[in-house]
C-alpha positions in Angstrom: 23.8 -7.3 68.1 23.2 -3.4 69.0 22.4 -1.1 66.4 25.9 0.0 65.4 26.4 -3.6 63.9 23.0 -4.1 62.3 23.5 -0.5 60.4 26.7 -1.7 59.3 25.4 -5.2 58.2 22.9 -3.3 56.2 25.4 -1.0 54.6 27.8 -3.7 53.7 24.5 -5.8 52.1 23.5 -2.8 50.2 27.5 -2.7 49.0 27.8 -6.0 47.8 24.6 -5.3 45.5 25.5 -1.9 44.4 28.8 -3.4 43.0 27.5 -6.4 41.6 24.5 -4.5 39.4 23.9 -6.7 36.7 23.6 -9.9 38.8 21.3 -8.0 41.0 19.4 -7.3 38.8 19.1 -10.6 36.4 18.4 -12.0 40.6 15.5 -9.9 40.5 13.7 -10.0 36.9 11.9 -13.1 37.8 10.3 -11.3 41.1 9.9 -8.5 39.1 8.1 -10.3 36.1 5.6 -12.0 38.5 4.9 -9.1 40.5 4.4 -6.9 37.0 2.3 -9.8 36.1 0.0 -9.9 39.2 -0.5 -5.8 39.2 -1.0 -5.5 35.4 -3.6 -8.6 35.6 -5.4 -7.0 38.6 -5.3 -3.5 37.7 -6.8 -4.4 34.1 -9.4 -6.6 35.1 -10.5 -4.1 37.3 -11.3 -1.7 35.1 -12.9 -4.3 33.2 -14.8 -4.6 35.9 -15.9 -0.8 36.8 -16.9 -0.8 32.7 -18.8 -3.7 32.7 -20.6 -3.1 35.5 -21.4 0.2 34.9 -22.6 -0.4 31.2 -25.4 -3.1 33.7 -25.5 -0.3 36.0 -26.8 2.2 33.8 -29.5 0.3 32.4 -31.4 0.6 35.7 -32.1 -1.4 38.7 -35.9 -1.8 37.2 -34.9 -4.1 34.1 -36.0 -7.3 32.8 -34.6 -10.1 30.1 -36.3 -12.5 28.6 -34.8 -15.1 27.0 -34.8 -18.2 25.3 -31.9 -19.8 27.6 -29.8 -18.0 30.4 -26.7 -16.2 29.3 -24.9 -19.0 31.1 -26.1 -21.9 29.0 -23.8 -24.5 28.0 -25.2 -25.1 24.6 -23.3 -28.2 23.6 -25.2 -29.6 26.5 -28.5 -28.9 26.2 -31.2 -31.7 27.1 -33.9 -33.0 24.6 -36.5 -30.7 26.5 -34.3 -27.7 26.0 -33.6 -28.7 22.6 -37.9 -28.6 21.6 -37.9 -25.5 23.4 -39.3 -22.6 21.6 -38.0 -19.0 20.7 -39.2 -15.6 21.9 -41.1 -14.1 19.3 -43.0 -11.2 18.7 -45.7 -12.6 20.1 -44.5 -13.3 23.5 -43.6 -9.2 23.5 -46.9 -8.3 22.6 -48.3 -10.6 25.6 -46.0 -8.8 27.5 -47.2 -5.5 27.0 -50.7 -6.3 26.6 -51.1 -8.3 30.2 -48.3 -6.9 32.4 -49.4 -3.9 33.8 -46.6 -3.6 35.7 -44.4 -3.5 32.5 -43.4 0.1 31.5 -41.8 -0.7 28.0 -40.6 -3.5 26.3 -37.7 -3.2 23.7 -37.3 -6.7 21.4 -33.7 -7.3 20.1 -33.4 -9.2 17.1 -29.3 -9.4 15.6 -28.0 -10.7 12.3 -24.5 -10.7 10.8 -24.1 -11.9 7.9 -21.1 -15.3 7.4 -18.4 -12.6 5.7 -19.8 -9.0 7.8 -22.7 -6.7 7.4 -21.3 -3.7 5.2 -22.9 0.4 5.8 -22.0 2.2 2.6 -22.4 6.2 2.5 -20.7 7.1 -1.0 -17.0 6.2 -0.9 -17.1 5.9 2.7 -17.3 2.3 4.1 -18.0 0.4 7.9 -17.3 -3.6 8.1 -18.8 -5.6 10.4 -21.5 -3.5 11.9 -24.0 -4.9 14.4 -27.5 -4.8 12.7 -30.5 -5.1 15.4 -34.0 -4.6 14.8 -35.8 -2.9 17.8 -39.2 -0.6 18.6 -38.7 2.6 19.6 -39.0 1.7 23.7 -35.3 0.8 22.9 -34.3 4.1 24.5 -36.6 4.4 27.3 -36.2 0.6 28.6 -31.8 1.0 28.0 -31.8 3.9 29.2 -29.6 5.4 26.2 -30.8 8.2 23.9 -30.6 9.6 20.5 -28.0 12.4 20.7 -29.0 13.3 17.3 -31.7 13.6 15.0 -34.3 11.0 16.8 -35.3 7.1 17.1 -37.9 6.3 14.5 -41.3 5.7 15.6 -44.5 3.5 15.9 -45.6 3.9 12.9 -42.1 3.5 10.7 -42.4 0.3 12.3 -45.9 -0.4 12.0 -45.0 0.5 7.9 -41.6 -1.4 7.8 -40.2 1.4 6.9 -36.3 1.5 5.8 -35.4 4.3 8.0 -31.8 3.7 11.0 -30.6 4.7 13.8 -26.6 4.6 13.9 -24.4 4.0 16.5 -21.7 6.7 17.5 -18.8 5.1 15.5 -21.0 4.0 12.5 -21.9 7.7 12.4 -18.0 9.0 12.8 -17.1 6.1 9.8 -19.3 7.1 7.5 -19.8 10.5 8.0 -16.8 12.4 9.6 -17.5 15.5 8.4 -21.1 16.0 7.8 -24.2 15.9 9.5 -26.1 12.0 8.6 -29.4 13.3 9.5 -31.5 12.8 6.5 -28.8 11.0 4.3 -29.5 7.6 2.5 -27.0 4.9 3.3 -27.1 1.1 2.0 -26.8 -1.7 4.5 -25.8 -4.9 2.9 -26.5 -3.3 -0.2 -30.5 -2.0 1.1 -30.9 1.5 1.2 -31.9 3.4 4.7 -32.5 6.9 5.5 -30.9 8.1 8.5 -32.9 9.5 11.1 -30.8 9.4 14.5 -27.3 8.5 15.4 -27.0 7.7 19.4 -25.2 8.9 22.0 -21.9 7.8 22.5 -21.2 4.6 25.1 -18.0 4.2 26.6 -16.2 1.0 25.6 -16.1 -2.1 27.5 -12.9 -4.1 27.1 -11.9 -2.8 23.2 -15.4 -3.8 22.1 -17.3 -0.5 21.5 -20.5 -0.9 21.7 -21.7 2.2 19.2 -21.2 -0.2 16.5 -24.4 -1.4 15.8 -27.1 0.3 13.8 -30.4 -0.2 14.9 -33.7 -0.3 12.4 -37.6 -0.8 12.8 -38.7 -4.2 14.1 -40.9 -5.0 11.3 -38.7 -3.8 8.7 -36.0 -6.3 10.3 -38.3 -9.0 10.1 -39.6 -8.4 6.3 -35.7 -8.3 5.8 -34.4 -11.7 7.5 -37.9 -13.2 8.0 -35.6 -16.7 9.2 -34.4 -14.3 12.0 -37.1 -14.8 14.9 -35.6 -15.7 18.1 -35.5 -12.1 20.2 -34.2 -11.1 23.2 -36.4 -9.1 25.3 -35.2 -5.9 27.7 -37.9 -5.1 29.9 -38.6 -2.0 32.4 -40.6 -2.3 35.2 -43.0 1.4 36.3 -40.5 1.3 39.1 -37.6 -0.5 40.8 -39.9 -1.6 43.8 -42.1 -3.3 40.8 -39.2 -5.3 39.2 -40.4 -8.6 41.4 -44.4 -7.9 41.0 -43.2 -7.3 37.1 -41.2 -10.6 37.1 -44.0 -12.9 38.1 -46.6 -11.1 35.7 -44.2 -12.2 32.7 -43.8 -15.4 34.1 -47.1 -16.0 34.1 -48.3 -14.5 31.4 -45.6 -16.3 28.9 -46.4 -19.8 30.9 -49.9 -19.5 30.2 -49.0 -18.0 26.4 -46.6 -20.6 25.3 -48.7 -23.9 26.7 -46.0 -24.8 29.2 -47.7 -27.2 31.7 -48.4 -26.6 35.6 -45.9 -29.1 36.4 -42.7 -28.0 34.1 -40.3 -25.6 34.5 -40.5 -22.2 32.7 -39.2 -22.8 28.9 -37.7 -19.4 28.5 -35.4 -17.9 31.1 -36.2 -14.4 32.7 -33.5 -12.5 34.8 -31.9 -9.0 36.0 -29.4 -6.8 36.0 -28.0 -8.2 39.4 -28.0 -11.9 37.8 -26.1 -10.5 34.9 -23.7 -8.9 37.6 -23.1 -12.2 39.4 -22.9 -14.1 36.1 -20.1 -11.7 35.3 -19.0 -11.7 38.7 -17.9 -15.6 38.5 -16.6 -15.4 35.1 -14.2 -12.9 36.2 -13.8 -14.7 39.7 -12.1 -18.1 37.8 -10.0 -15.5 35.3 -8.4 -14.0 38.6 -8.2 -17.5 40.6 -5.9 -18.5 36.8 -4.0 -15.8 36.3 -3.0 -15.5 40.0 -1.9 -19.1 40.0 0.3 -18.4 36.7 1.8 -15.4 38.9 2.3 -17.5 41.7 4.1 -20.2 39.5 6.5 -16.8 38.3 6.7 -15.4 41.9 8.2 -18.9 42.6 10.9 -19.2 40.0 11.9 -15.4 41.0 12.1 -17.1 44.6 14.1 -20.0 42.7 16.4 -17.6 41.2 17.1 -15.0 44.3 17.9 -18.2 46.5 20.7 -20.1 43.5 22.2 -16.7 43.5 22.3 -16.3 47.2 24.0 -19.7 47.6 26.3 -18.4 44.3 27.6 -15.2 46.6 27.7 -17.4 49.5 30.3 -19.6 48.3 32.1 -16.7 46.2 32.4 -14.8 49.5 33.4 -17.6 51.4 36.9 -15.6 52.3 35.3 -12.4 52.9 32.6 -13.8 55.3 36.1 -15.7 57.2 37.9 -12.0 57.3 34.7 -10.5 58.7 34.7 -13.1 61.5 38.5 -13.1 62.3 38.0 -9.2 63.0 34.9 -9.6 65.7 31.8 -10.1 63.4 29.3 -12.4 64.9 27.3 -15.0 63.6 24.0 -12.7 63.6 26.0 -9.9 61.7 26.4 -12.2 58.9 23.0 -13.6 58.8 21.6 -10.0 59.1 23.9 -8.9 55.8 22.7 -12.1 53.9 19.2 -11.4 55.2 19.2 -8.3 54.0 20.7 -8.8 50.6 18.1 -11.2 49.9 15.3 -9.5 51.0 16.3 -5.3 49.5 17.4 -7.5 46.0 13.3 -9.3 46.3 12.0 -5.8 47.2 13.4 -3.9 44.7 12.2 -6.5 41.8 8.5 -6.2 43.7 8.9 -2.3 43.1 9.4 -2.1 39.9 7.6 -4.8 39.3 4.5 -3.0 40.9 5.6 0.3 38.6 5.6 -2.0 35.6 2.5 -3.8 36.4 0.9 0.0 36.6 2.7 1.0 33.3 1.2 -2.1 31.4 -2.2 -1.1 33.0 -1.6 2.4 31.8 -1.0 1.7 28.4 -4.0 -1.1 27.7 -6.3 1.3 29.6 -5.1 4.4 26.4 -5.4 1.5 24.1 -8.6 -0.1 24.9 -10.8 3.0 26.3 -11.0 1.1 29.6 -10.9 2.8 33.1 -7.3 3.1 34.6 -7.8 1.2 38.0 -5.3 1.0 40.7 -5.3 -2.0 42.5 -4.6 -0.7 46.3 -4.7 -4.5 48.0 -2.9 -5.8 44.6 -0.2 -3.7 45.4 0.1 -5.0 48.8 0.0 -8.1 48.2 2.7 -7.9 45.3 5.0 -6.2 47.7 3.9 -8.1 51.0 5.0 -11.9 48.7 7.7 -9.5 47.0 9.3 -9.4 50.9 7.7 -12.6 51.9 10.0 -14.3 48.9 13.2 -12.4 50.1 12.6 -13.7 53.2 12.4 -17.3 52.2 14.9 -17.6 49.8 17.6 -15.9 51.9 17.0 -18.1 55.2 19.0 -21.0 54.0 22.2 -19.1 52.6 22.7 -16.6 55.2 22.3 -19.7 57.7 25.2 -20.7 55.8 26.7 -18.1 55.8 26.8 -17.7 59.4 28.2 -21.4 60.0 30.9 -20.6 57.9 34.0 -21.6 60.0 36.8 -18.2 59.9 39.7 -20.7 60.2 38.6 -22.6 56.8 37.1 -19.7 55.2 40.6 -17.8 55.3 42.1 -20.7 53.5 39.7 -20.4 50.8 40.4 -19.7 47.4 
């Protein structure tokens, strides 16, 4: 076959598809759906990814936690030891800072919600569902995020319990949109604050904005929901090069605190910013390995689909394919044309399919407040089993195609 005859296969392929339109295209909408599926699902957890990781990021390569359990506990499995084990309290932060001279500041996180929402009031002007936290005021230094206005509240507001907050961006916008908070009195769950700071703005991770949160005095938390004692503990080495030398001081500080024999494992969990990376890391790792295998599963029946429809124009062309041979065309010229059919029809579902996938991305991206991420191997590999299907599915009818016998064909009807 020279290249005369494969040009002309081509153009007679690309024929047959322009005039059948609506076919092609119900051949394709499978391909095009799995391919959509694969881009949209890589491109958004990408920039799932690039948010997540940068909200970790941007806490600092010299942070602790401290715990009562890992973040990847499975609590409805936890053994009779772990079950005894204690909280982190107050007490273990003040060990902390007292005996780790490593430690550069310690910020204690204590949360409550209440079973139907915390409620902020400002006059007629109402936020459900805020997070409330109690904190000290080496919350901004160890997380590395910092009042934007006004200030955070001090030593000795926390020292007195006093009822003064700091709000969160969006608490701030909710309940204030067109005034300045600094100095106002607001009620959470129906206890009056002054406001002394609202934060700077975080970007959001996945829809969840994390400037949602007002944040008040330790002590004043504690006088508040004194049943509310198990903390979580952020903890900032002098320096990045410290973080291991700061790590084993708190180990050994809080083994020797809470009693925990020479023999037993630690009864509180202590990690970094990295193990929070690689915790997320796997989590995302299995959401891919699913959602890829539920694209594959579509990519197939789009396979399915272009290769019934193949075998559909085969036979409906039986006489046309028996002309084409009675007038010279050979064997390969047929296969080519069927080959090519298969394989533009595969193409162009993985095309738009890919434009699709990016559209979907687009639009949760503007929705969600996540970074728009193109997927640059995603897209290869959508097209690349995009082609790869074409390929497959038109094998078998355009071998048939090509055995079709002129003499029968022609009597076809």
């Amino acid at each position: 076959m020279n290249l005369v005859e494969g040009t002309q296969g081509v153009k007679i392929a690309l024929d047959s598809i322009w005039a059948n339109k609506f076919r092609s295209f119900m051949t394709i909408l499978g391909v095009l759906i799995g391919v959509a599926s694969v881009i949209a699902m890589v491109a958004i957890i990408k920039g799932v990814d690039e948010s997540v990781k940068g909200s970790i990021e941007k806490l600092g390569s010299n942070v602790l936690f401290v715990s009562k359990f890992p973040p990847d506990t499975d609590y409805s499995n936890l053994s009779d030891e772990e079950r005894r084990r204690k909280p982190v309290t107050t007490e273990d932060a003040n060990v902390i800072r007292e005996q780790c001279p490593s430690v550069d500041g310690i910020s204690p996180e204590d949360y409550y919600q209440r079973p139907d929402g915390n409620i902020a009031k400002y006059r007629d002007q109402t936020v459900e569902r805020p997070t409330l936290f109690g904190t000290l005021p080496d919350y901004e230094k160890v997380n590395n995020t910092f009042a934007d206005k006004g200030r955070f509240f001090t030593e000795t507001e926390n020292f007195h319990a006093a009822r003064v907050c700091v709000l969160g961006y969006d608490i701030s916008e909710g309940l204030f949109p067109d005034r300045d908070p600094i100095g106002e009195v607001i009620t959470i769950n129906s206890t009056r604050f002054t406001v002394v700071g609202v934060m700077e703005e975080l970007d959001l991770v996945f829809n969840d904005s994390p400037n949602k949160f007002i944040a008040i005095p330790l002590n004043t938390f504690l006088k508040m929901y004194p049943w509310e004692k198990e903390l979580w503990l952020a903890v900032s080495a002098r320096s990045p090069e410290l973080i291991d030398q700061a790590k084993e001081e708190i180990v050994n500080a809080l083994r020797l605190h809470r009693g925990v024999p020479y023999d037993k494992e630690n009864d509180f969990a202590i990690f970094t910013q990295e193990n929070l990376k690689e915790l997320y890391e796997d989590l995302t790792g299995t959401i891919v390995a699913v959602m890829v295998v539920i694209s594959a599963i579509g990519l197939m029946v789009g396979g399915v689909g272009v290769l019934n429809i193949m075998l559909v124009s085969v036979t409906e062309r039986t006489r046309e394919i028996g002309v084409r041979k009675a007038i010279g065309a050979r064997k390969s010229n047929i296969l080519l044309q069927f080959l090519v059919e298969a394989v533009t029809l595969s193409c162009s579902g993985g095309i738009i399919g890919i434009l699709v996938g990016l559209g979907i991305s687009a639009i949760v991206s503007a929705a969600t407040g996540l970074p728009f991420a193109v997927p640059v191997m995603g897209i290869i590999l959508g097209f690349s089993v995009a082609v790869g299907v074409g390929l497959i599915s038109g094998v078998y009818p355009a071998y048939r195609a090509a055995k079709v016998d002129p003499v029968v064909s022609l009597r076809y009807e």
